[in-house]
C-alpha positions as YAML, in Angstrom:
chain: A
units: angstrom
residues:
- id: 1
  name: UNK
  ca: [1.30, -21.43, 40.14]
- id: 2
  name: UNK
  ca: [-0.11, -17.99, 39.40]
- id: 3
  name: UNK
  ca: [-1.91, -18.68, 36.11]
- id: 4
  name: UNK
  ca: [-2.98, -14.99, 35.81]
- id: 5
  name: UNK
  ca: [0.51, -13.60, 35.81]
- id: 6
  name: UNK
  ca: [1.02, -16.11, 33.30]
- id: 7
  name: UNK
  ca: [-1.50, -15.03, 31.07]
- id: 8
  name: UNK
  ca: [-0.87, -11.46, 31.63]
- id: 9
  name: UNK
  ca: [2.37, -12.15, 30.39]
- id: 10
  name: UNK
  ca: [1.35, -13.90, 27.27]
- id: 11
  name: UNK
  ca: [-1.20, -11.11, 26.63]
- id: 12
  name: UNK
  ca: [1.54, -8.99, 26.48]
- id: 13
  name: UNK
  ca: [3.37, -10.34, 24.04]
- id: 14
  name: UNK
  ca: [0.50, -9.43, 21.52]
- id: 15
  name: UNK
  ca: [1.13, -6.46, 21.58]
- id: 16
  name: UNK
  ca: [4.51, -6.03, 22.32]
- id: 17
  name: UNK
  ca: [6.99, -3.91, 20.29]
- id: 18
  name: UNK
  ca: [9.48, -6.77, 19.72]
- id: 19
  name: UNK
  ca: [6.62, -8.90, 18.31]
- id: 20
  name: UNK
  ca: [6.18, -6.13, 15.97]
- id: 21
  name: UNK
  ca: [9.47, -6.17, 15.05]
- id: 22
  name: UNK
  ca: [9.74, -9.81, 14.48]
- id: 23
  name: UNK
  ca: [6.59, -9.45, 12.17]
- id: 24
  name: UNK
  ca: [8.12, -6.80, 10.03]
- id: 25
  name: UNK
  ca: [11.14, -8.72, 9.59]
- id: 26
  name: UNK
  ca: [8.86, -12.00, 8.36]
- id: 27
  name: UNK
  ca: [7.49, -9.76, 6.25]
- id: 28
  name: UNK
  ca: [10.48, -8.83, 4.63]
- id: 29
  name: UNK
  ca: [10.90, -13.10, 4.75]
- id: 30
  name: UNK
  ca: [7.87, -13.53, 3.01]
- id: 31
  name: UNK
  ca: [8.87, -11.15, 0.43]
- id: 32
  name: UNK
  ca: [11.87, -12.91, -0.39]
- id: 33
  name: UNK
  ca: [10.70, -16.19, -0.20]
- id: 34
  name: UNK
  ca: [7.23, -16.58, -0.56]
- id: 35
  name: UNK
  ca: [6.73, -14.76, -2.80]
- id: 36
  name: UNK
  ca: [9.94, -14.62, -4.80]
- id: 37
  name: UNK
  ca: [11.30, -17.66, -3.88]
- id: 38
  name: UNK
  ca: [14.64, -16.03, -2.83]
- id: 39
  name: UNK
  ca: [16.46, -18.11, 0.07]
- id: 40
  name: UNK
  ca: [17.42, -15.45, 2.44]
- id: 41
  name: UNK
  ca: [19.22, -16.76, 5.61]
- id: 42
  name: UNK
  ca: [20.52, -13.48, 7.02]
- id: 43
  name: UNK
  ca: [17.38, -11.01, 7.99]
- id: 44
  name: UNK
  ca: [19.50, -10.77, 10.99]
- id: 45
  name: UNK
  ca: [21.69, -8.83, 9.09]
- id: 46
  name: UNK
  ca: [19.12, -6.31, 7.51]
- id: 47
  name: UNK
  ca: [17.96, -5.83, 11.15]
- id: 48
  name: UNK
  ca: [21.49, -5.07, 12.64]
- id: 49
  name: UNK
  ca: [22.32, -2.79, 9.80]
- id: 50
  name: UNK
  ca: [19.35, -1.05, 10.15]
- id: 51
  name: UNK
  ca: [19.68, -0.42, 14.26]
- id: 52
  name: UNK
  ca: [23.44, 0.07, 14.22]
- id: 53
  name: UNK
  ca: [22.88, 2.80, 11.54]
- id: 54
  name: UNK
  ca: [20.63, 4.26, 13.46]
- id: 55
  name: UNK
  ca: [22.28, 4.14, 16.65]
- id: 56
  name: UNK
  ca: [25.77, 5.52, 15.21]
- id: 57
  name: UNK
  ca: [24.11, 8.35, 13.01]
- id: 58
  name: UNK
  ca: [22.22, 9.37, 16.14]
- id: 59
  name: UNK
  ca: [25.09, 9.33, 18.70]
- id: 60
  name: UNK
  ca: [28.58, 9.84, 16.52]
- id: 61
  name: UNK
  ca: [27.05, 12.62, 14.32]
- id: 62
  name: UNK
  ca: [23.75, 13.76, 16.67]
- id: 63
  name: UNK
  ca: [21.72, 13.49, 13.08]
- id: 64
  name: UNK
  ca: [18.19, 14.11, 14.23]
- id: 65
  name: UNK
  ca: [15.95, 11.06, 14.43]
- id: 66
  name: UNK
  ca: [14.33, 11.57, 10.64]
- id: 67
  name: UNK
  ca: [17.80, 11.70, 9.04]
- id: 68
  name: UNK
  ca: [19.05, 8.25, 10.78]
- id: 69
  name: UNK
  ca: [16.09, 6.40, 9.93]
- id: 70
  name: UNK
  ca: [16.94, 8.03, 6.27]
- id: 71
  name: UNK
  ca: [21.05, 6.35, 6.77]
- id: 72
  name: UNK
  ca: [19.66, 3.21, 8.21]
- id: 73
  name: UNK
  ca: [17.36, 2.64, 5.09]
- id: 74
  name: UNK
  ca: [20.42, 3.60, 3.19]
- id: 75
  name: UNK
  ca: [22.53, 1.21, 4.75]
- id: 76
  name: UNK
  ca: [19.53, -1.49, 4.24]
- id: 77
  name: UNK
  ca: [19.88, -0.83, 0.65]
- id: 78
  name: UNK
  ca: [23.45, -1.13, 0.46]
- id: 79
  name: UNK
  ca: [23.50, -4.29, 1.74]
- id: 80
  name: UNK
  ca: [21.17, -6.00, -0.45]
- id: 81
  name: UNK
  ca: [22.99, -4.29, -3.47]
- id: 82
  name: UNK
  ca: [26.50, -6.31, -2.08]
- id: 83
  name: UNK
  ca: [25.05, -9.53, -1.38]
- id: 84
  name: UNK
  ca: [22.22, -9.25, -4.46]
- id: 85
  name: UNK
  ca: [25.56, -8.07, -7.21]
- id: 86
  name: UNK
  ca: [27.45, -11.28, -7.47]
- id: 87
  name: UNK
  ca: [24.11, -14.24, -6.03]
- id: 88
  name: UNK
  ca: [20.97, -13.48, -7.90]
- id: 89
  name: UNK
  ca: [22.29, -14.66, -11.48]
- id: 90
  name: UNK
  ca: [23.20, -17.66, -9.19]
- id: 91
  name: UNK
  ca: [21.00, -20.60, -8.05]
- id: 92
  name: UNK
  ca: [19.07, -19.82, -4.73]
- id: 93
  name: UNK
  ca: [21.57, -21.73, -2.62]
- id: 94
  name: UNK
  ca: [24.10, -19.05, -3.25]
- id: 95
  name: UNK
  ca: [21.72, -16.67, -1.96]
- id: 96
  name: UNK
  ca: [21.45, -18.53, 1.12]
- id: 97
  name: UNK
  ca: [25.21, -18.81, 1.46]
- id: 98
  name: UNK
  ca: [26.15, -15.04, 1.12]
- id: 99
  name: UNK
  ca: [23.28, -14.04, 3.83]
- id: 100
  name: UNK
  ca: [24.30, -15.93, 6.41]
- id: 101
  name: UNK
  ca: [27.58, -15.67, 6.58]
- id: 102
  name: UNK
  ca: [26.82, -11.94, 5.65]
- id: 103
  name: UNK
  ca: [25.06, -11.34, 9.16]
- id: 104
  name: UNK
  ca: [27.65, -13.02, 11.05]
- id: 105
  name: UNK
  ca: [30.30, -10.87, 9.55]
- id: 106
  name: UNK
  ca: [28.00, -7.77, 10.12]
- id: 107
  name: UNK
  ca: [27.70, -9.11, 13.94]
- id: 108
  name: UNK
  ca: [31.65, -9.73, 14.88]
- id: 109
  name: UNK
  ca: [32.18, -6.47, 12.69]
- id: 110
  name: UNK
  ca: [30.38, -4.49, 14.97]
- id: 111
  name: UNK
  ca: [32.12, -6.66, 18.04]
- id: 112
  name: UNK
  ca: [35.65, -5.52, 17.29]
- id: 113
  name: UNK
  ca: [37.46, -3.56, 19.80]
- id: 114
  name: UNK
  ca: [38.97, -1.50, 17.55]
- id: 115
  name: UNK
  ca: [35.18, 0.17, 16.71]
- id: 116
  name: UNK
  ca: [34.38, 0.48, 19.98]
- id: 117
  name: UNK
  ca: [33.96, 4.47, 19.47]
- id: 118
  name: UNK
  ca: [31.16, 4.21, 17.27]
- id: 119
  name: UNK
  ca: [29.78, 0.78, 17.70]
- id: 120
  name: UNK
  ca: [30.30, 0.27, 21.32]
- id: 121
  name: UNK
  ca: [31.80, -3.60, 20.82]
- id: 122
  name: UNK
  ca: [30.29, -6.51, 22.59]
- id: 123
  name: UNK
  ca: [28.68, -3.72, 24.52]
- id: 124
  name: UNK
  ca: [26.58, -2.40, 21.80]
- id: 125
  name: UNK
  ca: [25.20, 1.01, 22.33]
- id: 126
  name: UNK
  ca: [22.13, 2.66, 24.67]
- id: 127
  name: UNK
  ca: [20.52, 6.26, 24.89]
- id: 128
  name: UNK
  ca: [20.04, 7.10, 21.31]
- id: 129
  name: UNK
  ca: [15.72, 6.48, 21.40]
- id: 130
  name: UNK
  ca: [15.24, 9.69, 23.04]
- id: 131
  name: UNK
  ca: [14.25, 11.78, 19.46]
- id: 132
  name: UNK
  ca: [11.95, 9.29, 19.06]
- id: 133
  name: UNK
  ca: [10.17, 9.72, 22.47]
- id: 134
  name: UNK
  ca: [10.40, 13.69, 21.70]
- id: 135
  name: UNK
  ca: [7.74, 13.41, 18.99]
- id: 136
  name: UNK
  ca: [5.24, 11.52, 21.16]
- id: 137
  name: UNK
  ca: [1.90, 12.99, 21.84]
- id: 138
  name: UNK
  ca: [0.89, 11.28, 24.81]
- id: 139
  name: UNK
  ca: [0.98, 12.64, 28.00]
- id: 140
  name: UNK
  ca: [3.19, 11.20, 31.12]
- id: 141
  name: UNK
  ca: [1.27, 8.47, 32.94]
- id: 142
  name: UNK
  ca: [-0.11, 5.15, 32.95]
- id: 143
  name: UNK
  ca: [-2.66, 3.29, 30.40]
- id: 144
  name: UNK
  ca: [-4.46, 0.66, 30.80]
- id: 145
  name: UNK
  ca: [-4.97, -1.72, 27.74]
- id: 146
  name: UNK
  ca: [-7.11, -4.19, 29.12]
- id: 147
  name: UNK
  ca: [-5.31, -6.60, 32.04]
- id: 148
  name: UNK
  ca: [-2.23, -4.29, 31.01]
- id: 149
  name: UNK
  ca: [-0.91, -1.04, 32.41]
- id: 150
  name: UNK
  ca: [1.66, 0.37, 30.36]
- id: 151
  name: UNK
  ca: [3.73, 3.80, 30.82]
- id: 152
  name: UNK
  ca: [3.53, 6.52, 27.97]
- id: 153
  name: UNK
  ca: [6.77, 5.67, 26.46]
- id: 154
  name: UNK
  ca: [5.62, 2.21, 26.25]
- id: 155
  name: UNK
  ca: [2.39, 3.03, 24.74]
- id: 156
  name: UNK
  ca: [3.91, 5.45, 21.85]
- id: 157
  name: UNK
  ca: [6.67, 2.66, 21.07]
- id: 158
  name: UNK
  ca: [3.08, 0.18, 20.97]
- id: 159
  name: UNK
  ca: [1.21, 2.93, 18.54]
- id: 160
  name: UNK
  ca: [4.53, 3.18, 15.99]
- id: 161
  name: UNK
  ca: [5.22, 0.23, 15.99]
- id: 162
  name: UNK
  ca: [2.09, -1.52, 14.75]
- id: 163
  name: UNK
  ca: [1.44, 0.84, 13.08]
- id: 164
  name: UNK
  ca: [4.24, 0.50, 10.87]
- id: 165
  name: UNK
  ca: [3.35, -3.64, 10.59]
- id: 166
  name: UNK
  ca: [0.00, -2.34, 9.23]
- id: 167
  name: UNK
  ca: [1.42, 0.21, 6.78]
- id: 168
  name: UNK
  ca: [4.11, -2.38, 5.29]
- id: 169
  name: UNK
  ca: [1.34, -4.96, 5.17]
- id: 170
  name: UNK
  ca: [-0.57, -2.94, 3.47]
- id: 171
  name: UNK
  ca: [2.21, -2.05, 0.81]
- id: 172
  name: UNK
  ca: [3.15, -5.76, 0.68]
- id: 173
  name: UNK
  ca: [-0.32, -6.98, -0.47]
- id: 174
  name: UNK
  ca: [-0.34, -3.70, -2.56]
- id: 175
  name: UNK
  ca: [2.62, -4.72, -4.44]
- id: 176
  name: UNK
  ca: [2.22, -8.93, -4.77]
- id: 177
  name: UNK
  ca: [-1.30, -8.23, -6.09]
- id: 178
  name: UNK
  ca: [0.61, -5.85, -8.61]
- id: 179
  name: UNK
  ca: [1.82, -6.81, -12.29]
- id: 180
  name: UNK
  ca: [5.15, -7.01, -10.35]
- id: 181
  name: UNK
  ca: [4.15, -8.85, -7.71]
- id: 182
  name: UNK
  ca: [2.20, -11.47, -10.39]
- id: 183
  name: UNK
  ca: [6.10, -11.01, -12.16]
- id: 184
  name: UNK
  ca: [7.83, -12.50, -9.09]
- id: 185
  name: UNK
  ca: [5.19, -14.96, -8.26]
- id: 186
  name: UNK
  ca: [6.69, -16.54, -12.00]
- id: 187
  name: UNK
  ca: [9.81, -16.31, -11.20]
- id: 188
  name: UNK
  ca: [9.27, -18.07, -7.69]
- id: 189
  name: UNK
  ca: [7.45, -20.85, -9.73]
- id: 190
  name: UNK
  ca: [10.26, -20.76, -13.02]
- id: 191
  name: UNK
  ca: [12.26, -17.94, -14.23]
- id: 192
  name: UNK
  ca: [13.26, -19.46, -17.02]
- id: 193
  name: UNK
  ca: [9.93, -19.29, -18.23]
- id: 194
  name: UNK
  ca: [10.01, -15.50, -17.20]
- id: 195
  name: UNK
  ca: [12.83, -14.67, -19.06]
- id: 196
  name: UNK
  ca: [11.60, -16.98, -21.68]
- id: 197
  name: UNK
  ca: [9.15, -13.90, -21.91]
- id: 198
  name: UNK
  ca: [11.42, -11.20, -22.13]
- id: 199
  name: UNK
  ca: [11.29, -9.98, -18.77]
- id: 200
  name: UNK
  ca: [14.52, -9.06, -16.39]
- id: 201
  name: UNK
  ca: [14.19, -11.82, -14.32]
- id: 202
  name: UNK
  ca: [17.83, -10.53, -12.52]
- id: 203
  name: UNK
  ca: [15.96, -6.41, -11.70]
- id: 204
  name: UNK
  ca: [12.86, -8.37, -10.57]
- id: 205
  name: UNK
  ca: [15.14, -10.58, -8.20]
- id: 206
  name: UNK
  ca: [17.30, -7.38, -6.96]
- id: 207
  name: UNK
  ca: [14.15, -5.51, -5.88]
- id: 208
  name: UNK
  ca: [12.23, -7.98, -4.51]
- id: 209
  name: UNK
  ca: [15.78, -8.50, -2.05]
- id: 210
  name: UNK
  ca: [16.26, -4.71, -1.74]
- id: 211
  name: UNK
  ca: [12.54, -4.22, -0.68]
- id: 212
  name: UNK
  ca: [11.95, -7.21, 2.12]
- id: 213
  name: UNK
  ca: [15.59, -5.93, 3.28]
- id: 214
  name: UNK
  ca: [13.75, -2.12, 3.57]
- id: 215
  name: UNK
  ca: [11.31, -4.27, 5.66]
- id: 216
  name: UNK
  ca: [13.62, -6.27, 7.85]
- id: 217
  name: UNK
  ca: [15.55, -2.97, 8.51]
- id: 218
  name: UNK
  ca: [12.24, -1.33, 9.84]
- id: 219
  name: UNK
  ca: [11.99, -4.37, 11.94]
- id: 220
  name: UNK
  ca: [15.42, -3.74, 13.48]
- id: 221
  name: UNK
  ca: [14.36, -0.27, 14.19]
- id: 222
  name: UNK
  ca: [11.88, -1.32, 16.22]
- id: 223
  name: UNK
  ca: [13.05, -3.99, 17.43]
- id: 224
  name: UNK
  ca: [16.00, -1.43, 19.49]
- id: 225
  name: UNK
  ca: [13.80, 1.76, 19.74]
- id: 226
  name: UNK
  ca: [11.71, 0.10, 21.94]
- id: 227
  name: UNK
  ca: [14.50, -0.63, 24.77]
- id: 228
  name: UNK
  ca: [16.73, 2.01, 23.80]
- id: 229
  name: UNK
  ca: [19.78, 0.13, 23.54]
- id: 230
  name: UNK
  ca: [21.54, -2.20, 20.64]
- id: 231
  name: UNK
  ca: [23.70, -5.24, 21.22]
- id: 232
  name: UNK
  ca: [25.63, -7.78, 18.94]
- id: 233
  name: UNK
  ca: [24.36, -10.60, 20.93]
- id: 234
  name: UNK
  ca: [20.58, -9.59, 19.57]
- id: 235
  name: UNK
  ca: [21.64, -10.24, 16.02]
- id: 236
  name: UNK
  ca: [22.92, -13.62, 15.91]
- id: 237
  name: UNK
  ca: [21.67, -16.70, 13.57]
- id: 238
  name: UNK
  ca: [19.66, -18.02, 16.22]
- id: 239
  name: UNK
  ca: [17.24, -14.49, 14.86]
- id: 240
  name: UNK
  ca: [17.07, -15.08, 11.27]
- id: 241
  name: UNK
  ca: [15.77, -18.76, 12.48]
- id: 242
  name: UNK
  ca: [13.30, -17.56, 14.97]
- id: 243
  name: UNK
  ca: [11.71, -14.92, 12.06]
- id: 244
  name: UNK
  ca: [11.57, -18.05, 9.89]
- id: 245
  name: UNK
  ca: [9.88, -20.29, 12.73]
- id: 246
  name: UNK
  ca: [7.29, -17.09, 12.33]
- id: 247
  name: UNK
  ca: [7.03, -17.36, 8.75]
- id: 248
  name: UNK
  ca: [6.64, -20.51, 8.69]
- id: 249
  name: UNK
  ca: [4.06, -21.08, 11.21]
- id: 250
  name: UNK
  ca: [1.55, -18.12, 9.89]
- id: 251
  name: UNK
  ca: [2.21, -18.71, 6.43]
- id: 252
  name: UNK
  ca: [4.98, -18.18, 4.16]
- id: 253
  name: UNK
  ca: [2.97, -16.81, 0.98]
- id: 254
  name: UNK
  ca: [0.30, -14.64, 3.24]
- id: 255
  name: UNK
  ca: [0.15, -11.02, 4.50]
- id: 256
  name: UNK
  ca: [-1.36, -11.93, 7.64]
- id: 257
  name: UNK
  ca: [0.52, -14.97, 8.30]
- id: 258
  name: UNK
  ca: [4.07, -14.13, 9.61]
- id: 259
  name: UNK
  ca: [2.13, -10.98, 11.70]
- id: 260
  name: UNK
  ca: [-0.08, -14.08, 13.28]
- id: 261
  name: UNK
  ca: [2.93, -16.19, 13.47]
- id: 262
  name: UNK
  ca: [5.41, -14.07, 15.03]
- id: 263
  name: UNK
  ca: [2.43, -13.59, 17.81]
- id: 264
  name: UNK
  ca: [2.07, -17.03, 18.53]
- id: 265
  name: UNK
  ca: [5.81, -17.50, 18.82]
- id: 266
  name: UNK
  ca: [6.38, -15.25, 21.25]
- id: 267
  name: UNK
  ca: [2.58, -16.39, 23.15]
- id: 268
  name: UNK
  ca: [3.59, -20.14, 22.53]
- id: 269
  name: UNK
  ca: [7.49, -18.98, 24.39]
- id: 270
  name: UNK
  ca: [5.88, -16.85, 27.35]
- id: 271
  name: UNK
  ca: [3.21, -19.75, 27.88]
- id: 272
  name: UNK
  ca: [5.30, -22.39, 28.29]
- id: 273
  name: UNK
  ca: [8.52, -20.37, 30.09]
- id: 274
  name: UNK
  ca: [5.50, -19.76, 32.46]
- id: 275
  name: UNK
  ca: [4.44, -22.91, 33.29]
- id: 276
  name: UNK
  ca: [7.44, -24.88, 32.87]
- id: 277
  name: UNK
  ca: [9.21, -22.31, 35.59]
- id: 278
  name: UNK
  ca: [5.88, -22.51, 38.14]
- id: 279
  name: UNK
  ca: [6.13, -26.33, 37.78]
- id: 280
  name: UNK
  ca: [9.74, -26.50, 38.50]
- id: 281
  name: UNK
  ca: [9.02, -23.98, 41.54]
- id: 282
  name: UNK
  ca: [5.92, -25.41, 42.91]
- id: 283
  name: UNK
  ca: [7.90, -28.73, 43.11]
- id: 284
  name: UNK
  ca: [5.70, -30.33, 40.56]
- id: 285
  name: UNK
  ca: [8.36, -30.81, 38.20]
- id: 286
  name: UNK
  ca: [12.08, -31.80, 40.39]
- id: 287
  name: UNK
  ca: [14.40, -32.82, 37.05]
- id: 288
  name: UNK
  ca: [15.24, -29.80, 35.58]
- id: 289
  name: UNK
  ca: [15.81, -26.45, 37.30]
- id: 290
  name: UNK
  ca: [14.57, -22.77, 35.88]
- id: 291
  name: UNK
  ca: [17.43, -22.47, 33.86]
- id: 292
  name: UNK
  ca: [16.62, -25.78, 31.89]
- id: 293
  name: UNK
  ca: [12.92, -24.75, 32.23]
- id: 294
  name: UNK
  ca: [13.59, -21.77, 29.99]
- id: 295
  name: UNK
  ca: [16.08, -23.99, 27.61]
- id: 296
  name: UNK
  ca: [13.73, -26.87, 27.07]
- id: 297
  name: UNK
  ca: [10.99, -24.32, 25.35]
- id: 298
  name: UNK
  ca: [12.80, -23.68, 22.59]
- id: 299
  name: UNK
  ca: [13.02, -27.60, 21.77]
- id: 300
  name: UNK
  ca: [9.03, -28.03, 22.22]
- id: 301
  name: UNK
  ca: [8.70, -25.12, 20.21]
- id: 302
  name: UNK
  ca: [11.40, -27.03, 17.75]
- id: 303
  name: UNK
  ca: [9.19, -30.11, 17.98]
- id: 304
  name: UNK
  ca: [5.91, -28.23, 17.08]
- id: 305
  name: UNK
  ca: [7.25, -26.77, 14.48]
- id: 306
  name: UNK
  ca: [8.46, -30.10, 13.03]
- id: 307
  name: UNK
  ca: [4.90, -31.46, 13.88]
- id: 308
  name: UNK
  ca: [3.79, -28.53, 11.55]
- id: 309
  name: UNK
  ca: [5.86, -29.22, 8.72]
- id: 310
  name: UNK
  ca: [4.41, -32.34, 8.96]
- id: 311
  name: UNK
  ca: [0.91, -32.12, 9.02]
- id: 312
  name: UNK
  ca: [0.61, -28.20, 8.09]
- id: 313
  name: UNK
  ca: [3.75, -27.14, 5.51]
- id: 314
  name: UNK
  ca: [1.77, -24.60, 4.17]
- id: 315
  name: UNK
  ca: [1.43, -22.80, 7.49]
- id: 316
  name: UNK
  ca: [-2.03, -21.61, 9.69]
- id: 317
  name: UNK
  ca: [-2.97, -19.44, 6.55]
- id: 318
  name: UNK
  ca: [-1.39, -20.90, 3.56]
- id: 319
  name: UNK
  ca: [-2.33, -22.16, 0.59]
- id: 320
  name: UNK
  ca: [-0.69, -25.57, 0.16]
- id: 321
  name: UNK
  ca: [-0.97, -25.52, -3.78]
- id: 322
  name: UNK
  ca: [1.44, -22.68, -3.72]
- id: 323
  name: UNK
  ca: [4.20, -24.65, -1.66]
- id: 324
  name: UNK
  ca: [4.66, -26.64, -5.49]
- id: 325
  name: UNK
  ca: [7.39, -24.47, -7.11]
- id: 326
  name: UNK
  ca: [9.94, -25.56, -8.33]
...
């Protein structure tokens, strides 16, 4: 078993672009819920808005790369406006409801055959990243980032895209440590109370949903800039689940916790796809074959994070005082 591969591998998940974009997208999770309290079960959907926006602006109407990341947000907004409209005076389960049936409309929309023109179908789209490759700086080669070697495309995609987890974790804390952010944090814990105060508990609600969507749409961005392509398949439930699992595991009322968590998920997955396939190779391990191997570490992950809600509900950085609310 070639343990440094392995760990190369995991070291590269640190820092790679999609763990950025699952970090954003928790984020936007922690947002809703952590802060808010707001059950949102469709972040899948705010991220396949967001790249299918993109993708469509870029090759249906060539917009240049600043004007689709201008529709996608758009689109981002949009969305939370229908599924915020006729939920939010609701009770949270609603909420829940409407977003994840939401996504999986926005997925089989984008599936039809008759929008294969613009949306490409169960194809999905490719070659639309190269505006954003344009405006890199670096020049052609190869970088080394420690054990890693990465080309220059690579490293830009690396550079924006943490860059952008920084800057919206930045804003986040910015805005919970805010008067608005100390509004939501009542509302999470009793809006009745809130309102009881004279304060719009339903505008708190719709821009708290509107603004972790903005988030989870930055997420999708990145999350199909870096390969240059966008597919249905990428959008399903099993996503919004897999951002939670991040959530979850870092913290869900933190900054730094779903950034931490959505690491470890992806370092905890490449770890044990690793070993569990050089086991099954070596000979070590004879009842299951790759395939399974790559299967059975999403149920240890399942189990650990079962073990964690367990022992841990409040996450690797969470306060468990704040879990109380009602």
């Amino acid at each position: 078993m070639d343990f440094s591969s392995i760990l190369t591998n995991a070291a590269w998940e640190i820092i790679n672009p999609n763990t950025a974009a699952y970090a954003l997208a928790a984020l936007g999770l922690a947002l809703h819920f952590g802060f808010s309290g707001l059950l949102n079960f469709g972040q899948a959907g705010f991220m396949a808005v967001g790249a299918y926006a993109f993708a469509v602006s870029v090759l249906t109407f060539d917009a240049p790369l600043w004007a689709a990341v201008l529709v996608s947000l758009a689109a981002s907004l949009g969305l939370a406006l229908v599924l915020g409209l006729p939920t939010l005076r609701l009770r949270a389960d609603y909420l829940a409801i409407v977003t994840i049936a939401a996504a999986e409309i926005i997925r089989y929309v984008v599936t039809t055959n008759q929008l294969t023109e613009y949306t490409g179908a169960a194809n999905g789209l490719a070659a639309f990243e190269r505006g954003f490759y344009a405006l890199s700086p670096i020049p052609p080669g190869q970088y080394a980032i420690g054990p890693l070697v990465v080309g220059a495309n690579q490293l830009w995609a690396i550079i924006v895209a943490w860059a952008l987890v920084v800057l919206t974790g930045a804003v986040l804390a910015l805005l919970v440590r805010s008067p608005w952010g100390r509004v939501l944090k009542g509302i999470r814990e009793d809006e009745d109370a809130v309102r009881s105060l004279g304060k719009n508990v339903y505008l708190y609600k719709m821009q708290a949903l509107m603004i972790g969507g903005l988030m989870g749409t930055l997420g999708g961005l990145v999350f199909v800039l870096g390969t240059g392509s966008v597919q249905p398949a990428r959008f399903g439930t099993e996503l919004t689940f897999f951002l939670w699992t991040c959530l979850l595991l870092g913290g869900m009322t933190t900054i730094i916790g779903p950034v931490v968590g959505a690491m470890l998920f992806w370092i905890v997955l490449s770890l044990t796809q690793g070993i569990l396939v050089g086991l099954v190779e070596s000979g070590t391990v004879t009842i299951i074959s790759t395939v399974q191997a790559g299967q059975l570490r999403y149920i240890m992950v399942g189990v650990a994070l079962m073990l964690l809600m367990i022992f841990r509900p409040q996450g690797i950085f969470g306060n468990r005082k704040e879990l109380v609310f009602s």
